[in-house]
BALOBA-1460 file (C-alpha; in Angstrom, 3 decimals):
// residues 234
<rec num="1" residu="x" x="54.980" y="1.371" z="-16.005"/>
<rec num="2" residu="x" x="55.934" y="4.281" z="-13.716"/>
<rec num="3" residu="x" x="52.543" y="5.617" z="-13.803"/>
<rec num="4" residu="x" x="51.061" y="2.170" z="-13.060"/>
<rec num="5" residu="x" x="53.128" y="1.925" z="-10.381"/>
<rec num="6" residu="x" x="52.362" y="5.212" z="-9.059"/>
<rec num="7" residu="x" x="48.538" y="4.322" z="-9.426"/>
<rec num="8" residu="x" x="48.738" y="1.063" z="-7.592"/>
<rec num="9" residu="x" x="49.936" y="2.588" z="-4.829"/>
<rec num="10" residu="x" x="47.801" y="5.146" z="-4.479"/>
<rec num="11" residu="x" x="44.860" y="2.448" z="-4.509"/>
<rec num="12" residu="x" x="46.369" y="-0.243" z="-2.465"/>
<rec num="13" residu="x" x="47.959" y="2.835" z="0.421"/>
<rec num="14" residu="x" x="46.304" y="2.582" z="3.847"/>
<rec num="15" residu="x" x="44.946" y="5.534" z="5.806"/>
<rec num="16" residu="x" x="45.123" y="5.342" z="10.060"/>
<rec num="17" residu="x" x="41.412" y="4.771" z="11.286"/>
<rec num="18" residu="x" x="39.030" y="7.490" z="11.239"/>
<rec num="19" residu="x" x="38.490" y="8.447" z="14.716"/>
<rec num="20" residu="x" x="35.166" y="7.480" z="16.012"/>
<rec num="21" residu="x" x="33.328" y="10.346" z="16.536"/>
<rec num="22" residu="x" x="34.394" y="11.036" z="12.441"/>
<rec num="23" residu="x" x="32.491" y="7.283" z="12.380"/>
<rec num="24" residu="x" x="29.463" y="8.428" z="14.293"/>
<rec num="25" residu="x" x="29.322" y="11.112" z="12.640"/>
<rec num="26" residu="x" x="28.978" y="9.165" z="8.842"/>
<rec num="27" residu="x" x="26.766" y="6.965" z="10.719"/>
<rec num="28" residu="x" x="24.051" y="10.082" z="11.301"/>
<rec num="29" residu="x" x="24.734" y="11.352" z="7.620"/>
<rec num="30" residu="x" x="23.928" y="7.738" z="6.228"/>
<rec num="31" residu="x" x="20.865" y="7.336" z="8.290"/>
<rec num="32" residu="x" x="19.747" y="10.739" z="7.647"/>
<rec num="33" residu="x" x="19.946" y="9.854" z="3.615"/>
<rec num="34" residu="x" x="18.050" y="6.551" z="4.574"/>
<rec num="35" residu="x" x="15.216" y="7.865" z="7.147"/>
<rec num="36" residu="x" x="14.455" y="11.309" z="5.598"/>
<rec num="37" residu="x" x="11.763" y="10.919" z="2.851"/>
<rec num="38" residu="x" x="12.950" y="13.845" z="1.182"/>
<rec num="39" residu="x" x="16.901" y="12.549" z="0.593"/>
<rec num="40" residu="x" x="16.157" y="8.531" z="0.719"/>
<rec num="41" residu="x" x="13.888" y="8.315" z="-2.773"/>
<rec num="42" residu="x" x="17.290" y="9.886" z="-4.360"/>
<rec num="43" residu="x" x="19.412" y="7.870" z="-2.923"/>
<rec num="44" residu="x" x="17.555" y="4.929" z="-3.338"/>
<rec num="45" residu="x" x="18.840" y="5.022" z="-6.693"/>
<rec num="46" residu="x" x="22.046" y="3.619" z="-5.476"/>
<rec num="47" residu="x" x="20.643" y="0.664" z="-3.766"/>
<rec num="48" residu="x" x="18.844" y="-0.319" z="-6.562"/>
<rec num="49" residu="x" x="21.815" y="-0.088" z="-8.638"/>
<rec num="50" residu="x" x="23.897" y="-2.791" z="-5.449"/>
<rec num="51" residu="x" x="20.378" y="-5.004" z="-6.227"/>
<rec num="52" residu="x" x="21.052" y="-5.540" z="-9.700"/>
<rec num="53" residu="x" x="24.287" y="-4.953" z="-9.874"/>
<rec num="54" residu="x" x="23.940" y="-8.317" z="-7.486"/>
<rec num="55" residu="x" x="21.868" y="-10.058" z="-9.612"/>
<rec num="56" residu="x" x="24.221" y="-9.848" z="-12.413"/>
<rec num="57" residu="x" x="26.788" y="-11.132" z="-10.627"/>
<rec num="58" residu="x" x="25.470" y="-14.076" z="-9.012"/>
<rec num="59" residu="x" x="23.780" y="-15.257" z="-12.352"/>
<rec num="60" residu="x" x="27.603" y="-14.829" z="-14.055"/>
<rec num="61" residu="x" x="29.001" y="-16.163" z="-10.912"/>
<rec num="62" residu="x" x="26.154" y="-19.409" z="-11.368"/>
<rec num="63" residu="x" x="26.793" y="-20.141" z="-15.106"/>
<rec num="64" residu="x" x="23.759" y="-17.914" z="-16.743"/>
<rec num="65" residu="x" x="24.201" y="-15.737" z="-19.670"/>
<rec num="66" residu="x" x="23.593" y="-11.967" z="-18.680"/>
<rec num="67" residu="x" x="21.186" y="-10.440" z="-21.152"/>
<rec num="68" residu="x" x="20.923" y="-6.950" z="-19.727"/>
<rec num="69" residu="x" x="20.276" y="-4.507" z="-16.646"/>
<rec num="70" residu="x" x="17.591" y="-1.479" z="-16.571"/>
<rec num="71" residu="x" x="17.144" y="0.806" z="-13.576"/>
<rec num="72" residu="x" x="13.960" y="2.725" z="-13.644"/>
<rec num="73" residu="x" x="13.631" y="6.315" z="-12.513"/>
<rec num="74" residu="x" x="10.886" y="5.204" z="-10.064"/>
<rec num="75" residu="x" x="13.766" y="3.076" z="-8.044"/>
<rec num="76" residu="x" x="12.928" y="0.155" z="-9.530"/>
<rec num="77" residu="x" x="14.647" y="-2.187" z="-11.731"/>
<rec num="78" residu="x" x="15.443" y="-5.555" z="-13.761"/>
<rec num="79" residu="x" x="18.014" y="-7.713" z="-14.774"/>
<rec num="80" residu="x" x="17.232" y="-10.349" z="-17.431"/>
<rec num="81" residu="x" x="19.748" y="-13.830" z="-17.571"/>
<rec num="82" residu="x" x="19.307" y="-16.206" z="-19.782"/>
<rec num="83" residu="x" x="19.943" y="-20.317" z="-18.562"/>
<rec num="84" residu="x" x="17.781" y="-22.969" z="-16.949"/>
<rec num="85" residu="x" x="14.492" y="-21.267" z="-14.930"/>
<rec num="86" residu="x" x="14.565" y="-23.220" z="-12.264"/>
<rec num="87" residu="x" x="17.188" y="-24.989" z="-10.014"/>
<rec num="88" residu="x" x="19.848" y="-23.492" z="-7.590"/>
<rec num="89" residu="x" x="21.731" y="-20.981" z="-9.917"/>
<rec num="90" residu="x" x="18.191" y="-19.511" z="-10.828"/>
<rec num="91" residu="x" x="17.345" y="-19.361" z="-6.687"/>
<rec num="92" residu="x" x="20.915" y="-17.767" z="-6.210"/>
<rec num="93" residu="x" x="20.244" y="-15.161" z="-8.297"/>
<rec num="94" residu="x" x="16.484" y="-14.179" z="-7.214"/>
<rec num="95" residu="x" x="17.983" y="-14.259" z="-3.767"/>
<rec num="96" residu="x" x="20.871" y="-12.270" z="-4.544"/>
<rec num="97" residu="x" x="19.083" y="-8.863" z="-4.572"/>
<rec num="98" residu="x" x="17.782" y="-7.988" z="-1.829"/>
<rec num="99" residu="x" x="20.965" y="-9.196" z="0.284"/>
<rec num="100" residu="x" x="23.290" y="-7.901" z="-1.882"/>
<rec num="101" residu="x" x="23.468" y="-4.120" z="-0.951"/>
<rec num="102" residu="x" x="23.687" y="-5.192" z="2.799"/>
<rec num="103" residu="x" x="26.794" y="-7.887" z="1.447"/>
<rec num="104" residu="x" x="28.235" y="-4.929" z="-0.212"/>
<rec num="105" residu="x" x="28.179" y="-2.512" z="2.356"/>
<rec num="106" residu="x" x="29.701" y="-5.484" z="4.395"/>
<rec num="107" residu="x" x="32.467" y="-6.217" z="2.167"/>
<rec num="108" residu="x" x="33.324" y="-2.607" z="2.468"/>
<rec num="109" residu="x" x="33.597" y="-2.524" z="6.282"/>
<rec num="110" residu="x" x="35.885" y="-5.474" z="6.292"/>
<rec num="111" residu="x" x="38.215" y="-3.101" z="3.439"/>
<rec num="112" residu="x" x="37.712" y="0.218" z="5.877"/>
<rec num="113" residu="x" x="38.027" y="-1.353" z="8.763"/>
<rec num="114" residu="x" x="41.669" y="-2.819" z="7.134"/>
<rec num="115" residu="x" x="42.962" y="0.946" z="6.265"/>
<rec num="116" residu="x" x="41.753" y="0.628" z="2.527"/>
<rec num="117" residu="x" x="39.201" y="3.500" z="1.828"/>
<rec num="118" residu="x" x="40.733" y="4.479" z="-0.873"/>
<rec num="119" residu="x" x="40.933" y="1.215" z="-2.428"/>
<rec num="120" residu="x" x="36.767" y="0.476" z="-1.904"/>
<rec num="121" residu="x" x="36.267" y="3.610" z="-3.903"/>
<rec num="122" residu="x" x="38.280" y="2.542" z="-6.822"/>
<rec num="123" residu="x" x="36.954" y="-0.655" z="-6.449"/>
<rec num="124" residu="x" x="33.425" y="1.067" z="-6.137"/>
<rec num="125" residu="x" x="34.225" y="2.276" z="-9.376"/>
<rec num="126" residu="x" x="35.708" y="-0.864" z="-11.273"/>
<rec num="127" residu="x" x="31.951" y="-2.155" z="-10.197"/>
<rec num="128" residu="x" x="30.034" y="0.521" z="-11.515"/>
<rec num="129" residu="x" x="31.946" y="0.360" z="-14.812"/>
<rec num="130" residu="x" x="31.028" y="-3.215" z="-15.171"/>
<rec num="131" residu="x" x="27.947" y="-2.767" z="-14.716"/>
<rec num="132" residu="x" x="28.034" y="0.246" z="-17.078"/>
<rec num="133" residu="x" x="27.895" y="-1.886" z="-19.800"/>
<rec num="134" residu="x" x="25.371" y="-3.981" z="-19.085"/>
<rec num="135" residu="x" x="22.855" y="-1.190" z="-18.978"/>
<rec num="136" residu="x" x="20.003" y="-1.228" z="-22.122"/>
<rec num="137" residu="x" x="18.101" y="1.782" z="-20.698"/>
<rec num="138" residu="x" x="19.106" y="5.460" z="-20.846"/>
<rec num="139" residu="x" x="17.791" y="5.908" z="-17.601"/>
<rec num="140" residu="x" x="19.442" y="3.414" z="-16.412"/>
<rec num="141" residu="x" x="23.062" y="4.512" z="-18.260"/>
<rec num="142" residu="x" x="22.221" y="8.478" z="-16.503"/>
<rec num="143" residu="x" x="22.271" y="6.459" z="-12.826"/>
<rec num="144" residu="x" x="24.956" y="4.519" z="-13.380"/>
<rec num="145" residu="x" x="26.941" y="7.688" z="-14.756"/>
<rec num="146" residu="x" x="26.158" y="10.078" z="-11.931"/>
<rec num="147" residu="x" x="26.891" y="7.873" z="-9.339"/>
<rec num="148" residu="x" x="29.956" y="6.642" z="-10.986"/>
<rec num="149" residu="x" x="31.073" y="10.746" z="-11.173"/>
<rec num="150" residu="x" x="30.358" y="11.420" z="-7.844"/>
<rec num="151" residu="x" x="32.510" y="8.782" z="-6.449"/>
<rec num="152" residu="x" x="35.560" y="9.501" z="-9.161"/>
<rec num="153" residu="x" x="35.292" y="13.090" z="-7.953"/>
<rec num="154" residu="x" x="35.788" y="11.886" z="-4.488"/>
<rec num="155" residu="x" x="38.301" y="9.725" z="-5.274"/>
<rec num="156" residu="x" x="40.264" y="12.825" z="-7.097"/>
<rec num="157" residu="x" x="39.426" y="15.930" z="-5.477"/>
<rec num="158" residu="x" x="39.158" y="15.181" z="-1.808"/>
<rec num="159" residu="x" x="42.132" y="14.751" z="0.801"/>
<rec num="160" residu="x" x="42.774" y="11.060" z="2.173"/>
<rec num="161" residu="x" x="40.766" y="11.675" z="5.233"/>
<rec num="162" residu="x" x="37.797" y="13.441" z="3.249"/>
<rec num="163" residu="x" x="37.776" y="10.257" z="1.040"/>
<rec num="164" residu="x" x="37.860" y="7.966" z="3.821"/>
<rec num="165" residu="x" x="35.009" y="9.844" z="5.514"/>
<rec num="166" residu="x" x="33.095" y="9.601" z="2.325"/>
<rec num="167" residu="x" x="34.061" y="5.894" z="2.008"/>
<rec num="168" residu="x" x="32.044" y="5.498" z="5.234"/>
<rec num="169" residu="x" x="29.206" y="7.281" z="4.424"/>
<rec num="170" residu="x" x="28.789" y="4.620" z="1.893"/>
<rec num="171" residu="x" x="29.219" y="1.634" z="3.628"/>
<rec num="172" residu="x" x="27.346" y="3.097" z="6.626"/>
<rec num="173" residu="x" x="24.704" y="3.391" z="3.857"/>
<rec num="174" residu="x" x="24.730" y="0.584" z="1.788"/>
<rec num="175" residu="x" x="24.573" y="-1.281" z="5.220"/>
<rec num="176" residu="x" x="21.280" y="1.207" z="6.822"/>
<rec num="177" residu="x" x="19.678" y="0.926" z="3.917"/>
<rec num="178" residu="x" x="19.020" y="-2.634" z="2.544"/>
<rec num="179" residu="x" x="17.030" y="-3.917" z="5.647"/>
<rec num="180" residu="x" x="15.067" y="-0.357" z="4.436"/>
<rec num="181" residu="x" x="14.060" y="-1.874" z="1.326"/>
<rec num="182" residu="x" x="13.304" y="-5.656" z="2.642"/>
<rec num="183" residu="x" x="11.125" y="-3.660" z="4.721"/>
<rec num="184" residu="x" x="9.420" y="-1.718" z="1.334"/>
<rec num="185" residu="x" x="9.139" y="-4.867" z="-0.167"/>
<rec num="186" residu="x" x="6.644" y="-6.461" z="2.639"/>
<rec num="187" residu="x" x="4.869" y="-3.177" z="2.509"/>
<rec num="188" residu="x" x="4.380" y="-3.872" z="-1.407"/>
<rec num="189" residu="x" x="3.742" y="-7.411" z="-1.590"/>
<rec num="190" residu="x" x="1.103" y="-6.466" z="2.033"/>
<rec num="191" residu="x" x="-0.601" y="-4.231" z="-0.240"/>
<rec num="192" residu="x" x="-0.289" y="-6.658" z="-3.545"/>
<rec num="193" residu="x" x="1.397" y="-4.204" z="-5.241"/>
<rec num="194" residu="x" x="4.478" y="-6.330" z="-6.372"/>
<rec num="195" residu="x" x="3.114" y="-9.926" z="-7.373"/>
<rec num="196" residu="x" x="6.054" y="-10.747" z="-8.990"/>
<rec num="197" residu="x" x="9.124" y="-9.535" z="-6.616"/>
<rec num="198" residu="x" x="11.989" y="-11.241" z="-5.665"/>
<rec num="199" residu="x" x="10.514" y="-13.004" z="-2.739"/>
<rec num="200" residu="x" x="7.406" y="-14.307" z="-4.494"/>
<rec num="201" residu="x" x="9.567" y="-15.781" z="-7.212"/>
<rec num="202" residu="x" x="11.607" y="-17.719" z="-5.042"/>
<rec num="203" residu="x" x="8.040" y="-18.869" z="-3.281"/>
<rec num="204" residu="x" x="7.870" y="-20.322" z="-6.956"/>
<rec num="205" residu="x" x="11.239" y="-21.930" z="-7.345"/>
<rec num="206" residu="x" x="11.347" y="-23.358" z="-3.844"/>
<rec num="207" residu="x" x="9.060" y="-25.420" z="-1.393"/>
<rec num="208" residu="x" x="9.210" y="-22.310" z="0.735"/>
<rec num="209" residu="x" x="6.405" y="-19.259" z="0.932"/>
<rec num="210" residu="x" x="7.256" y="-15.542" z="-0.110"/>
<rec num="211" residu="x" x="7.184" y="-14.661" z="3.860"/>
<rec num="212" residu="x" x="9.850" y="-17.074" z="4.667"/>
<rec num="213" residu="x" x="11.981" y="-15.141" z="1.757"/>
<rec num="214" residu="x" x="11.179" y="-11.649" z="2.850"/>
<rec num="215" residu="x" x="12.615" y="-13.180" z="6.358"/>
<rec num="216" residu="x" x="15.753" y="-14.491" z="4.724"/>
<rec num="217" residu="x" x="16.385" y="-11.152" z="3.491"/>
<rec num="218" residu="x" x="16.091" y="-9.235" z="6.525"/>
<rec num="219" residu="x" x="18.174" y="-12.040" z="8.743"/>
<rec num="220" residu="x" x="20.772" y="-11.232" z="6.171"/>
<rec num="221" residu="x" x="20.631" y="-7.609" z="5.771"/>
<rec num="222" residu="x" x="20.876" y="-6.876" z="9.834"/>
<rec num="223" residu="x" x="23.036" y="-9.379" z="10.669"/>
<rec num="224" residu="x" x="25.647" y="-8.024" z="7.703"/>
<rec num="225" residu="x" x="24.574" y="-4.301" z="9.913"/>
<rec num="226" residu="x" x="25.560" y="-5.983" z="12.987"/>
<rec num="227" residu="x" x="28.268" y="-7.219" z="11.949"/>
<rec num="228" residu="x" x="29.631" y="-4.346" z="9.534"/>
<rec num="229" residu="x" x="29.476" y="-1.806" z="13.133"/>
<rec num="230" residu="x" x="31.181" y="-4.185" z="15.257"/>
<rec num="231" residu="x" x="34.096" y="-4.410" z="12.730"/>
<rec num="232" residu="x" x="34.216" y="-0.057" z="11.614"/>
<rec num="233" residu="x" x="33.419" y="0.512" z="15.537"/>
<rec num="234" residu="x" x="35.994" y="-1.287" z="17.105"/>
């Protein structure tokens, strides 16, 4: 019990706010991951991993059955649920993955901006181990693995201010980086190279057109931006 105890409050301890030009400054690293082509089709692999790791929770969260998750070493990926096809659990989930990410990275302002970086990266990795076991792909098992390792080692092996400078270099990224990929996606569909994405089934499910989706998306993912600065900026 001693060692629980001594556990808990390492996660649930607080840590003074960064100062801002320490902010600023994990701002530039996360857009540099998310606007240089060489670094962003690397780290893409973590978005994709918020994208379904949203989709499997919104379909649990809506009363489907979770078949499986498989991330794809060309960034893309697929989670499979089992329930009704159509109706408003089966729209919650299509929506959920391309807003996800962005609702993510804004859930982990709200826990920075309270003092709790050390906290989001334990909770970062009670995530990632959920979703560990959903994973039917070895690919997909390697992502989940790596990125689980690098945040454990930051978690264990950096100083509190190190891991709450690395705690926002993730949010800063998770929250630069999904309007990114809404972005992709129109590029895709543009180019009808993704007939069956996220936005086109939705078209499907609802009286509304894949456009109107891809809009949705990208309402959601700046606004959660917006909103995720104003609250680790001031």
């Amino acid at each position: 019990m001693e060692v629980v105890g001594r556990f808990w409050a390492r996660v649930t301890a607080t840590h003074p706010d960064l100062p801002l030009e320490l902010l600023l400054a994990s701002a530039l690293a996360a857009a540099v991951l998310v606007l240089s082509p060489a670094l962003w089709r690397p780290a893409r692999h973590a978005v994709t991993i918020a994208h379904e790791g949203a989709h499997g929770l919104v379909a649990l969260a809506a009363g489907r059955r979770l078949s499986g998750i498989r991330l794809h070493s060309d960034t893309s990926g697929l989670t499979v649920s089992a329930g009704r096809p159509t109706g408003l659990g089966m729209v919650l989930t299509c929506a959920a993955g391309y807003t996800g990410p962005a609702l993510f990275g804004l859930g982990a302002a709200a826990l920075l901006s309270a003092g709790h970086a050390i906290g989001l990266l334990w909770a970062l990795l009670a995530l990632l181990a959920l979703l560990l076991v959903q994973i039917r792909n070895w690919y997909g098992l390697w992502s989940v693995l790596v990125t689980g390792a690098i945040v454990f080692a930051a978690t264990w092996w950096l100083p509190p201010q190190g891991q709450a400078v690395f705690a926002a270099v993730a949010t800063w990224f998770l929250l630069l980086a999904a309007p990114r990929t809404v972005l992709e996606l129109q590029r895709s569909r543009r180019a009808r190279r993704a007939p069956d994405s996220d936005a086109d089934q939705l078209a499907r499910l609802t009286p509304f057109p894949a456009l109107f989706w891809v809009g949705v998306f990208l309402v959601v993912d700046v606004g959660a931006l917006v909103l995720g600065a104003r609250w680790l900026l001031t």
